[in-house]
N, C-alpha and C positions, 0 to 999 in steps of 0.2 A: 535478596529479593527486591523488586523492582516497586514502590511504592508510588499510591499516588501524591504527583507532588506537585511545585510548581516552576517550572525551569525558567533561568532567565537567559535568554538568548543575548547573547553580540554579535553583530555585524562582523563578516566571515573579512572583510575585509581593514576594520580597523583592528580586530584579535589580531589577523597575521602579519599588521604591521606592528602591534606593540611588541608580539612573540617576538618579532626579526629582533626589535629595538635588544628587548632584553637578551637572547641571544649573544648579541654581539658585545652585552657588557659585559656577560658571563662566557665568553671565549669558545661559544657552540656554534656550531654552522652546518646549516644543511647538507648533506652531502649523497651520492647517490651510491654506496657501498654498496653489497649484496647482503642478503640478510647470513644465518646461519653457515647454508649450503647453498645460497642461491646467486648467480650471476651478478655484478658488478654491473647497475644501472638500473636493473632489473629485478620488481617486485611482482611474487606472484601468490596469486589468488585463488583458494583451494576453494570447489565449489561440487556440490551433486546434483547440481539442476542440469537442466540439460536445454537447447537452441531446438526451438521448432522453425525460428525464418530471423531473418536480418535484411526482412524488407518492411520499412516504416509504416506498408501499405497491408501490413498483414501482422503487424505485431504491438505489444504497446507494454506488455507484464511478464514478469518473470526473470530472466538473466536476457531474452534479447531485447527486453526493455531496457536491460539495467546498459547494456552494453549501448545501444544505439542514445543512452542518457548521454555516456561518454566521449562517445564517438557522430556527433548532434545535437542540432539544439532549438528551442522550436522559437517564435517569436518571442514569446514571454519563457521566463525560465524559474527555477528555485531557487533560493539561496540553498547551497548544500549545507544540509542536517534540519531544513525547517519548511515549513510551508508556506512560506512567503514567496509572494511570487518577486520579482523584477524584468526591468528588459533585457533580451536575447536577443536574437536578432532585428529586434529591432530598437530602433533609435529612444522612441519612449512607449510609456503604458499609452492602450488606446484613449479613440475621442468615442463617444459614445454618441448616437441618435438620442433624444428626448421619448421616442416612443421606444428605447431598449430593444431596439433591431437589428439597428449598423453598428459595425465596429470598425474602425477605421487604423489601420497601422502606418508606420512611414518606418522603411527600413533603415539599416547603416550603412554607409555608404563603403564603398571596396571592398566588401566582401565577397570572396571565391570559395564553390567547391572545392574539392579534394583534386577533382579531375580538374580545375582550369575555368570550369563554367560561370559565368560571374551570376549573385545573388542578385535576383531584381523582381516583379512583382509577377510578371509574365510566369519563371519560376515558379514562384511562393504557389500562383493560382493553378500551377499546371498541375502541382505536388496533391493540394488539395483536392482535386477533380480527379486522380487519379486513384486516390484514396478512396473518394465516393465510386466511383467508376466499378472498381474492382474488386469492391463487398467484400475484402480481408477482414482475420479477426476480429479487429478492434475499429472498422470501419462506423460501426452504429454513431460513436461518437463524434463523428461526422455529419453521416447521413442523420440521424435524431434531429440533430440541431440544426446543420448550413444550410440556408435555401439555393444561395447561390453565392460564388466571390467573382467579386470585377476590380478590375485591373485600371485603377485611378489614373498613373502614370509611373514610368516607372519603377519610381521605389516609394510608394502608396497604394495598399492593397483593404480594397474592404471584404468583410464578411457578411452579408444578411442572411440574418437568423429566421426559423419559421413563425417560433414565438420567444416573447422574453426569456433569455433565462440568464439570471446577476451571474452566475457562476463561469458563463462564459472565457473569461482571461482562465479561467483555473484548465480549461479544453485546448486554451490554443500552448498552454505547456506541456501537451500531453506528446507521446510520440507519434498519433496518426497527423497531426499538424506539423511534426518536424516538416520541413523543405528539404528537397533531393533535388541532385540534379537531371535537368530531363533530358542530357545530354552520357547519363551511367546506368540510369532505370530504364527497363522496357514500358512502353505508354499503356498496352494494354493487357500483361499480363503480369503478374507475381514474379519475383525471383527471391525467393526465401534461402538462394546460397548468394547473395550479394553481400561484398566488402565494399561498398561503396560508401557507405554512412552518411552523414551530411559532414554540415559546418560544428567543429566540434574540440572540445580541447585536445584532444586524442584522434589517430585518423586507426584503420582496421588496417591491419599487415598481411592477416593469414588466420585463415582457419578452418579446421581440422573438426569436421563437425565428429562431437563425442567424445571427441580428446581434449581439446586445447583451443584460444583462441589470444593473438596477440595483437596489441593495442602500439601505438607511438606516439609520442609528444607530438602536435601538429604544432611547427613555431610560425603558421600564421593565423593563427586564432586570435582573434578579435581580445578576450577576456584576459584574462591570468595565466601564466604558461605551466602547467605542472610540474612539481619538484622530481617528477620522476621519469624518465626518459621514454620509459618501456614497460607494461603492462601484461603479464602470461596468466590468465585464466583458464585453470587446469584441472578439467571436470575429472570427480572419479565415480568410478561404481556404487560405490557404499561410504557411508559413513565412516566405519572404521577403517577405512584406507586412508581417507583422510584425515583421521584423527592420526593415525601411524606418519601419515608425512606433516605435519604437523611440529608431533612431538620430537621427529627426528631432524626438524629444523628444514627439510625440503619445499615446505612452501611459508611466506611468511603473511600469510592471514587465512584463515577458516572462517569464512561464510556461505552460509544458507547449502546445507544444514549438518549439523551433529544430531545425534538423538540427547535427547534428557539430561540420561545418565552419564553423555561424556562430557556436557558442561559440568555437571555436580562434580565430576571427576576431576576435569583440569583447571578448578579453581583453586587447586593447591599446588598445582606447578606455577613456583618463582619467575620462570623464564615466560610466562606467557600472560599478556594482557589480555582484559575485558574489556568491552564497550558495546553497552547497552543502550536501547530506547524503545517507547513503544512504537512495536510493528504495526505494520495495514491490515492484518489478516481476523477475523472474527468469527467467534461461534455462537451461536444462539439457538433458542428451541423458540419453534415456529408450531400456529394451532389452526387449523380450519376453521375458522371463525364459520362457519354456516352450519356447521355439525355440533349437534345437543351432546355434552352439554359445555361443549367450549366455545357456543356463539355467546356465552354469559361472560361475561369479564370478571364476576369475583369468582369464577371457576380459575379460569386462565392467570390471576393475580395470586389465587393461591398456591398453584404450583410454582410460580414463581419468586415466590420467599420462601417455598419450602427445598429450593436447591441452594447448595451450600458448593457456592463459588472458588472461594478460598482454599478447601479442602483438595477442589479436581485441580487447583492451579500447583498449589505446591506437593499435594500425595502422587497424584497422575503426570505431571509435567515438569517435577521438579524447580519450581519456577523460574519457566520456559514459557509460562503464560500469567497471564496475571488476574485479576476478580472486574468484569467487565459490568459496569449499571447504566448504562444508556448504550443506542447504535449508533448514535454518534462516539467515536470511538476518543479514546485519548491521542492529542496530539491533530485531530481534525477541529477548527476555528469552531466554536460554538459550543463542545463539550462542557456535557453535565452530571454529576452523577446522581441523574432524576432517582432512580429503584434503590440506590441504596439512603436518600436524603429520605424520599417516604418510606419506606421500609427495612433499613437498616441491611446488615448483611445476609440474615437469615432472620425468620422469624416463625417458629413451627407452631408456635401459638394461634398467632394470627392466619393461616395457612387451618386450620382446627376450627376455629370459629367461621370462617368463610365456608368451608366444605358443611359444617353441623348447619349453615343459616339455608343451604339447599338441598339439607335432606340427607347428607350421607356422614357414616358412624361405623365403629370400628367393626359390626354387625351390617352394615350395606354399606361394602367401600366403593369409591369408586373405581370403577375397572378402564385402565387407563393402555390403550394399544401406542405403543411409544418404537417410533420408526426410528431406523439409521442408516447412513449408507455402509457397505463393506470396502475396506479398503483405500478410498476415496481420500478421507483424511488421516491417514495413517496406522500405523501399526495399533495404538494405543488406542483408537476410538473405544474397541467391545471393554474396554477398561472405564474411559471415561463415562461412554452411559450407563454404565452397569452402577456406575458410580452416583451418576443421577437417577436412577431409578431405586437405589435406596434410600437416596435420599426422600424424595417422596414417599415413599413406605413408611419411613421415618416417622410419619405423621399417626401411622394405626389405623390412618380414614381411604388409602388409595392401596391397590391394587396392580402394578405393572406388569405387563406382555411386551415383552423387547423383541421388536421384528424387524430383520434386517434384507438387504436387498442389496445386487449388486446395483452400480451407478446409474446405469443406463437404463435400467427397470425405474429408480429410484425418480430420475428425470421425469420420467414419462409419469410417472402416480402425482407430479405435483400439477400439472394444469387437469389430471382428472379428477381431485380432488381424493385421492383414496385415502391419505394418511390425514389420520384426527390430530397426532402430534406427533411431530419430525426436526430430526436434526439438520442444520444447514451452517456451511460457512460462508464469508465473504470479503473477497479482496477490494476495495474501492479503487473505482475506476479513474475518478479524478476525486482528489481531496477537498470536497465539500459536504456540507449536513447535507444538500438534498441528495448526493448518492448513494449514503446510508443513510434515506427515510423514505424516498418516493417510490424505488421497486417495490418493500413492504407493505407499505399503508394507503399508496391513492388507490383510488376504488379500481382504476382501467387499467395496473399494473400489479398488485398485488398477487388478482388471477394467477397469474404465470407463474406464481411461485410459491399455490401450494396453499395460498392465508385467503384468500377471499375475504379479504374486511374491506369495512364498507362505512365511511364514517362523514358523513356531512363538511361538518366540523376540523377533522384531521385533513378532508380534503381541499376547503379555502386555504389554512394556514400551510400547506404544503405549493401551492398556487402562489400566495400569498411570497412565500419564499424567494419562486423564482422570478418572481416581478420585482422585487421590490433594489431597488441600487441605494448606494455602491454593495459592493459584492460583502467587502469588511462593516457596513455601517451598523450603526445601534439600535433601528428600525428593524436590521434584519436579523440581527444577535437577538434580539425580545422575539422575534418569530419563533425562531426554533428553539429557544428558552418554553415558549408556550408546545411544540410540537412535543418537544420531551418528556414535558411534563403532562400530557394528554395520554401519551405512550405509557409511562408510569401506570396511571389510570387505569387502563384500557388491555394494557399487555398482549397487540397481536401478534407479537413475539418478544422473547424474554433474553436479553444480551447476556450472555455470559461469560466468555473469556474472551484474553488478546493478549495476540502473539508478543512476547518479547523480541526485538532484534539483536540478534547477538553476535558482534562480530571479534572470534579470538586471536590475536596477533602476537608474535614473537613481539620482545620486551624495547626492541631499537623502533618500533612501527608507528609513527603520530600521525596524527589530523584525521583519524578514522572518524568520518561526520555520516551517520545513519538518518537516512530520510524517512520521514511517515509513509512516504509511497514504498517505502522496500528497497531503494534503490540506494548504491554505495557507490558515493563521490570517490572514483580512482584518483580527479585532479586534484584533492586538496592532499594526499597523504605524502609522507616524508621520513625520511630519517634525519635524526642529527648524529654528530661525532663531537666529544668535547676533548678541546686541544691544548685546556691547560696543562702545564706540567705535572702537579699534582692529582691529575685527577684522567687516569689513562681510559679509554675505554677499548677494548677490543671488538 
């Protein structure tokens, strides 16, 4: 099981020159063999997600985010397996305005699309205009923020923003800011079947929407050249097919997803590694704050020491998720674990004395209508909140009514405020506290999703946030150090689980680096062969 801990990160590029060093004293060398049963050059990647577009201008999550990660690269970029950002295409970290407006880049110089087009700002600005222009998916993180970009000279592009926001560098690594070229993209419409990609370690060969999608070493990529030549992303139906090609050695990595049961299961197969981190993905119980009698906080605080986190992570999910105490999630800069520092993991006690201090007794429970979506988040939800609703029972003082909805009912009931208390998940958009704290708690977006709270207080220090630079600084750690722990307080919604990422690979498969966004760095992985005599490997 995945504990909370505290990871110490190295630099992705002094690890894979010490790896080489040692390597080569111990007579291993990277080599691009095929795995089990798979092609010679060629690594391939078992997956159940499925491609809605592979236009930068229309996607940003999921597998075509993960893919256009590979195959693109936006100015600023990640280090693969952490949230750190560095430069990408461009030369260095921005200059910043003084009033936290302009951002200012200067690119690299020689660098080309895939098609020939060379990278210069004219580009960069056309890419982003075209993004706003064309209101795709993931365009908001555009439109929210850019007022407008101009085009300094040629490889000098700025961004003015509408209003501050420090988190800015974290949007321009996102994929609606990759760069395309406007010489492969239509200007003014979507093409969600394009292999055009950007600038990227990897360039797009083919793809088989629903089958398959294959990737190639681009050898003029600016960065690192990957150990692997060739790249086959080979969706299946179900789970269990994939677990079948798996164990039969047909694909040599399983990611995103197995159920549960088949991780608890293949962690007794010798031939197949693990590699974990915590995921992007979050569950939490969310309350109508305007509705009696959950507009009271030591209502809403009690039911949230009276769930027992632990229990749904490892009985319900096998642990596949892990015990979640702030929305600031693990592995996003700022993490705290506010709800379990004040209130430990559980506390049915205190959950007993809060409910008796307003009135209700195992003789007037509360009667508590506890919402879910159907289907939405998986097979196992009617498990997991059934699970939470006994828990609250738990107490002898509350009363649960489990009512469920399909998705699109479910939608529609959060800005009309119908559900007193509901389930919700969330994938973050860009890796900062304010994307898990400002949809829920400021007062002029919360609406939308159901919570109507409304707090003075919570509302400067979330303000307070996106003003305040540098993005990493100690000004703004004590921000959301305070927003957390107001949250704790306050509970307009109660974090409860998070995803593990789990990626399982035949036993020759290294450099599996799992990012907090979800996304799997295809450039850093490798095989090695060791070629001393004594020591053969097949």
């Amino acid at each position: 099981m995945l504990k909370r801990s505290m990871v110490l990160l190295v630099p992705v590029g002094l690890a894979t020159a010490l790896l080489a060093g040692l390597f080569v004293l111990l007579g291993v060398k990277p080599v691009e063999a095929g795995g089990v049963n798979t092609p010679p050059g060629v690594l391939i990647i078992g997956t159940t997600r499925l491609i809605a577009s592979l236009d930068p201008a229309d996607s940003g999550f999921g597998l075509e985010g993960e893919i256009l990660y590979n195959a693109g690269s936006g100015l600023l970029t990640f280090i693969p397996g952490s949230s750190e950002l560095v430069p990408g295409l461009a030369a260095g970290m921005p200059q910043v305005s003084p009033d936290g407006l302009v951002y200012t880049f200067t690119l690299r110089q020689g660098l080309q699309f895939p098609d020939g087009t060379p990278l210069d700002a004219i580009a960069v600005k056309w890419s982003i205009d075209r993004v706003a222009t064309l209101g795709g998916g993931a365009s908001f993180l555009v439109t929210d923020h850019v007022s407008q970009t101009i085009v300094v000279d040629s490889s000098t592009i700025q961004f003015v923003l509408k209003q501050p926001a420090a988190f800015f560098p974290q949007l321009v690594a996102n994929i609606p800011y990759y760069p395309v070229s406007p010489n492969c993209f239509p200007p003014f419409q979507l093409d969600p079947d394009s292999t055009c990609g950007g600038i990227g370690p990897y360039t797009i060969v083919s793809w088989e929407q629903g089958v398959s999608i294959e990737l190639a070493a681009n050898p003029s990529f600016y960065g690192r050249h990957p150990h692997i030549s060739s790249i086959l992303v080979q969706q299946f139906g179900t789970s269990l097919e994939m677990r079948q090609a798996l164990e039969e050695g047909e694909i040599d990595l399983a990611w995103n997803a197995l159920d549960p049961q088949d991780y608890q299961e293949l962690r007794s197969n010798p031939a197949l590694n693990f590699v974990e981190a915590p995921g992007p993905h979050i569950r939490y119980l969310c309350f109508n704050t305007t509705t009696p009698p959950y507009d009271n906080p030591d209502i809403r605080v009690a039911l949230a020491v009276a769930v027992d986190r632990e229990a749904a992570a490892q009985g319900v999910f096998s642990d596949t998720r892990t015990a979640l105490y702030s929305m600031v999630s693990d592995g996003i800069w700022s993490h705290q674990e506010t709800f379990f520092d004040l209130y430990g993991s559980r506390d049915l006690e205190l959950a007993r004395t809060l409910l008796a201090q307003e009135g209700y007794s195992e003789t007037n429970k509360l009667a508590v209508d506890f919402w879910y979506p159907l289907d939405h988040y998986g097979a196992l939800e009617p498990v997991f909140v059934a699970g939470l609703a006994a828990n609250l029972e738990e107490t002898g003082m509350i009363s649960v009514t489990l009512i469920s909805a399909e998705w699109s009912e479910y939608v529609d009931n959060l800005s009309m405020g119908v559900m007193p208390v509901f389930m919700l998940g969330w994938w973050p958009d860009y890796l900062d506290p304010d994307n898990m704290t400002w949809p829920f708690a400021y007062s002029s977006s919360s609406d939308s999703m159901g919570i109507f709270y409304n707090n003075l207080i919570m509302d400067g220090l979330l303000e307070a946030g996106r003003e305040t630079t540098p993005i990493w600084g100690p000004d703004r750690e004590a921000i959301y150090a305070d927003i957390q722990f107001l949250w704790g307080l306050e509970a307009p919604t109660v974090p409860l689980l998070q995803e593990v990422s789990i990626a399982v690979t035949q036993d020759d498969v290294h450099g599996v680096l799992l990012s907090p966004s979800g996304m799997l760095a295809y450039f850093t992985m490798y095989r090695y062969e060791v070629y001393l005599p004594f020591l053969v490997r097949n």
